[in-house]
C-alpha positions in Angstrom: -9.6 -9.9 20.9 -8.5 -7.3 23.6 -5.5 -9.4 24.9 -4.4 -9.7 21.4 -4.7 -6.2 20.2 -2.8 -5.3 23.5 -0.1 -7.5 23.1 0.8 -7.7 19.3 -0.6 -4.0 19.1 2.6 -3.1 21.4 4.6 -5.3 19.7 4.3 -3.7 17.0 4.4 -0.4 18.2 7.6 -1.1 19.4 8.7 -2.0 15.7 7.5 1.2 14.1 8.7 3.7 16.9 11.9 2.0 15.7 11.6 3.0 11.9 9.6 6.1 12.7 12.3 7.8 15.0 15.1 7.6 12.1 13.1 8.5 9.5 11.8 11.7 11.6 15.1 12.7 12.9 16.9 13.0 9.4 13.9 14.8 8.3 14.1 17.0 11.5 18.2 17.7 10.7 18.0 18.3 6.9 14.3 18.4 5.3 15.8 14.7 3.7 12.7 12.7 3.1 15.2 9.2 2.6 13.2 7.0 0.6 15.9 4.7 1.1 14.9 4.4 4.5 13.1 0.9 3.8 16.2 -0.4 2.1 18.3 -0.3 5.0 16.1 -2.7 6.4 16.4 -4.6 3.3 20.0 -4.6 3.3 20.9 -4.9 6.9 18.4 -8.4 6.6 19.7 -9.8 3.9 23.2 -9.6 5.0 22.4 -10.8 8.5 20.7 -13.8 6.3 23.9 -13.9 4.2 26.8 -14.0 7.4 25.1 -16.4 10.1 25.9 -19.3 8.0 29.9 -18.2 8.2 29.9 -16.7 11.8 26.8 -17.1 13.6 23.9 -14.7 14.6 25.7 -12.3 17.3 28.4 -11.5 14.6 26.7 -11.4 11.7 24.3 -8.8 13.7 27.4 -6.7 13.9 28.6 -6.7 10.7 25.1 -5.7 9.4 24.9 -2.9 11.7 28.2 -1.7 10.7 27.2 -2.3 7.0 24.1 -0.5 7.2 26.1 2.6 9.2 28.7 2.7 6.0 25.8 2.6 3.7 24.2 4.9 5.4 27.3 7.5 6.0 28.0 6.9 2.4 24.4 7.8 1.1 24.9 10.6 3.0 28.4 12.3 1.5 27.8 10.8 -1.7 24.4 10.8 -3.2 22.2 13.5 -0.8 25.1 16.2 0.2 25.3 17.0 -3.6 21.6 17.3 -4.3 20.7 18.8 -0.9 19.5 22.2 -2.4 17.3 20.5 -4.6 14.8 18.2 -2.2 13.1 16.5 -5.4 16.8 15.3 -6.4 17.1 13.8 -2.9 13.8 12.0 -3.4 14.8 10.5 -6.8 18.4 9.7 -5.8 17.2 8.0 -2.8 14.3 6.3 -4.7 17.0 5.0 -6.9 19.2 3.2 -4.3 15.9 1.6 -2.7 15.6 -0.1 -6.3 19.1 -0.5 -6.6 19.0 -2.6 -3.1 16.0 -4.7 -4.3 17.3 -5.7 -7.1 21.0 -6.3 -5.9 19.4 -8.6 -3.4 17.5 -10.4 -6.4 20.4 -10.8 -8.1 22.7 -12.4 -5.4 20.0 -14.7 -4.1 16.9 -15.0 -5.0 13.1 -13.7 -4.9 12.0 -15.7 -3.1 11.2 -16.0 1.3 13.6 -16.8 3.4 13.5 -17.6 7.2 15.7 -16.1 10.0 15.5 -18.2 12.9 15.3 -16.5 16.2 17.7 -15.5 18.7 15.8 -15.5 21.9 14.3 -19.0 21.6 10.9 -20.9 23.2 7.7 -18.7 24.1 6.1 -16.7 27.2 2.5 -16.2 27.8 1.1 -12.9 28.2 -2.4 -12.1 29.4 -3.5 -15.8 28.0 -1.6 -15.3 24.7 1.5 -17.0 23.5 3.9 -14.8 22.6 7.4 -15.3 20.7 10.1 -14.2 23.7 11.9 -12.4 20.7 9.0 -10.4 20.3 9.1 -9.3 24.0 13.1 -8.6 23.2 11.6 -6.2 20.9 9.8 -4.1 23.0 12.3 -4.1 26.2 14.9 -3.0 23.2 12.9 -0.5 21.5 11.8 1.2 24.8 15.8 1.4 25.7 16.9 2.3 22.3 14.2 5.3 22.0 15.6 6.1 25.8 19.2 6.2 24.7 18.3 8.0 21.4 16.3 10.5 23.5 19.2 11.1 25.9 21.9 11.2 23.5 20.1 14.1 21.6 19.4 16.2 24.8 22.8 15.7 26.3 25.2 15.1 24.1 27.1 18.0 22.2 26.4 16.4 19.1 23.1 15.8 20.0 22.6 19.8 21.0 24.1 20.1 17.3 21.4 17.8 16.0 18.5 20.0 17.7 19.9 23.2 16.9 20.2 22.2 13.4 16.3 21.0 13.8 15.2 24.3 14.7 17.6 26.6 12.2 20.2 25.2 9.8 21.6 28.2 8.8 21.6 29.8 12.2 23.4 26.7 13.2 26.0 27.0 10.6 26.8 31.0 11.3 27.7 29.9 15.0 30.2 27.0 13.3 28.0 23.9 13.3 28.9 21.6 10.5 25.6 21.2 9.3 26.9 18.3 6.8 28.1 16.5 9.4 25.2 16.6 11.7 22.9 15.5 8.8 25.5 12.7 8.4 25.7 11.5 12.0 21.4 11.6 11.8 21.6 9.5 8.9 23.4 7.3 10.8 21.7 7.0 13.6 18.6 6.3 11.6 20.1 3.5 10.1 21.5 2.3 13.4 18.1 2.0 14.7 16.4 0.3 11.3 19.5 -2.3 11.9 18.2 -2.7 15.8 14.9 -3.3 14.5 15.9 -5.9 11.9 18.0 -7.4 14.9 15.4 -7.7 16.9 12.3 -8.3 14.8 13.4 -10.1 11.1 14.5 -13.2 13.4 11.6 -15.5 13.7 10.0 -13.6 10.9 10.1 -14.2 6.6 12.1 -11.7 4.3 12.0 -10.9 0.9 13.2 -8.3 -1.6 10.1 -6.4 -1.4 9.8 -6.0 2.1 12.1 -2.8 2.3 9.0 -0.9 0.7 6.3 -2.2 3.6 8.8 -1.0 5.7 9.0 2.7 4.4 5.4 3.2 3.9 4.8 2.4 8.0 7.6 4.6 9.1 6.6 7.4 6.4 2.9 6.9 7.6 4.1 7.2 11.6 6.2 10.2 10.7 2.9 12.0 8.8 0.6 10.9 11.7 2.6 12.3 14.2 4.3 15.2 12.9 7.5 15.1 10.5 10.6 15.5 12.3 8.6 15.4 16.0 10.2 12.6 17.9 7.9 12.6 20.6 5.0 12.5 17.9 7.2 9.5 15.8 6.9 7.5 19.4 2.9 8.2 20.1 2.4 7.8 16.5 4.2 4.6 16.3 2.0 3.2 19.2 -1.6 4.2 17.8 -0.4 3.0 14.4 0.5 -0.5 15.6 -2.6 -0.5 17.8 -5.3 0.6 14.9 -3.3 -1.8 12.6 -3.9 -4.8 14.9 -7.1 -4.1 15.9 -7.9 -4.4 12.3 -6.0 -7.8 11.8 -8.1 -8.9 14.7 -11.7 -6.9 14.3 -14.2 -10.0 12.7 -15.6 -7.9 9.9 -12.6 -6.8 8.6 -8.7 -8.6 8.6 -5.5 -8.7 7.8 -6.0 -7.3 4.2 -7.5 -4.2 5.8 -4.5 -4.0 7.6 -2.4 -2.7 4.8 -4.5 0.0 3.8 -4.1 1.8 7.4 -1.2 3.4 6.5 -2.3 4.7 3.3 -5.5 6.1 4.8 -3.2 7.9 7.7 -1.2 9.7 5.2 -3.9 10.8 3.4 -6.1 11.6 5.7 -3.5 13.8 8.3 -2.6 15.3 5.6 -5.8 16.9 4.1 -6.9 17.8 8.2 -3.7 18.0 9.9 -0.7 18.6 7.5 1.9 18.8 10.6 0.6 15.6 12.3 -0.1 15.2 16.1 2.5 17.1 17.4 4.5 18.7 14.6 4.6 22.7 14.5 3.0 24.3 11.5 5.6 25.7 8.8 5.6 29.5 8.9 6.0 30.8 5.3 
């Protein structure tokens, strides 16, 4: 049980630092808790799904990244700039375009599962387990993305914008930050990464219409557990979660079914002990 909760605990670790780190950082920029967040996973799928038929996996992985990025850019002009004052307006409009993307994916297919196959074919073996090579594509990506991301935002002038806007938007804006702007381009890059991590981890695995919602319960339960808008705590997070979530699937008394209650239990537990997570900063009121 060990090799297993090592191996498919990093796994998906890998996945959730992923969802985790968008979902954080647009909270981080603009207090936006994007309930659409799942969606984009959805989406991005579904239209990989859609285009490999026509032009094969490698372009249809583009075109859903740069899909996801409009959606995303769009979402972020049209439906959260407006309501931005209002932070129960932005929950409700972006609860309304997660329905909107289930049900527009009902509609032009079906309810049912389909199959991605993967990209990165055959299988390695890892400590005595066999282990899809896509999966392993997974975690050599996700270490590089969350590398990239990390170094982008700490050296990058838009990334300086990013942080300063993290600490103090309206500081931010009196030294001529474009505060909309820098919420846009974190909107983006969150749905950049949920594209990478349909990219590397739908292939080889079964989507639906429902699956956007799985999706935005682990990266809103990662965020909680390790601090909303904390990146480092979205990363260690992301790791424990997919550790504790495996251990379960594999743990003889309990199973799979346990699995799914994990990151219920996290968000309610951090936040009647520890309402700003691992490593989030208390709000000073």
């Amino acid at each position: 049980m060990i090799e297993e909760v090592i191996i498919f605990g990093t796994v998906q670790g890998a996945l959730l630092a992923l969802l985790a780190l968008g979902f954080s950082l647009v909270y981080g920029v603009g207090g936006v808790l994007n309930l659409a967040h799942g969606a984009f996973y959805l989406i991005t799928a579904y239209i990989i799904f859609w285009t490999i038929p026509l032009f094969g996996f490698t372009v249809s992985a583009i075109v859903g990244l740069i899909a996801v990025m409009g959606i995303a850019a769009f979402t972020s002009l049209a439906l959260i700039k407006p309501l931005q004052d209002t932070h129960i307006g932005v929950v409700l409009v972006t609860f309304a375009l997660a329905f909107f993307f289930e049900q527009f994916v009902k509609y032009f297919g079906d309810p049912l599962y389909h199959y991605i196959a993967p990209w990165v074919p055959g299988f390695i073996t890892l400590l005595g387990i066999n282990l899809q090579a896509q999966l392993l594509a997974l975690v050599i990506g996700s270490i590089a993305l969350v590398i990239v991301v990390t170094l982008f935002i700490n050296k990058t002038k838009i990334g300086k914008s990013i942080r300063a806007v993290s600490q103090d938007a309206e500081a931010a804006s009196l030294v001529g930050i474009n505060t909309d702007l820098v919420l846009m381009t974190s909107l983006v890059l969150s749905a950049l990464l949920v594209g990478f991590a349909v990219i590397f981890y739908a292939p080889g695995n079964y989507i639906a219409p429902h699956i956007g919602w799985r999706y935005l319960l682990l990266a809103f339960s990662v965020t909680i557990f390790g601090g909303m808008g904390s990146i480092p705590g979205s990363i260690v997070g992301a790791f424990i979660m997919g550790y504790a979530t495996t251990f379960t699937d594999y743990f003889p008394m309990l199973g799979p079914e346990y699995s799914q209650l994990i990151p219920i239990v996290v968000i309610l537990v951090m936040l009647l002990i520890r309402p700003q997570g691992l490593l989030g900063k208390e709000e000073v009121q």
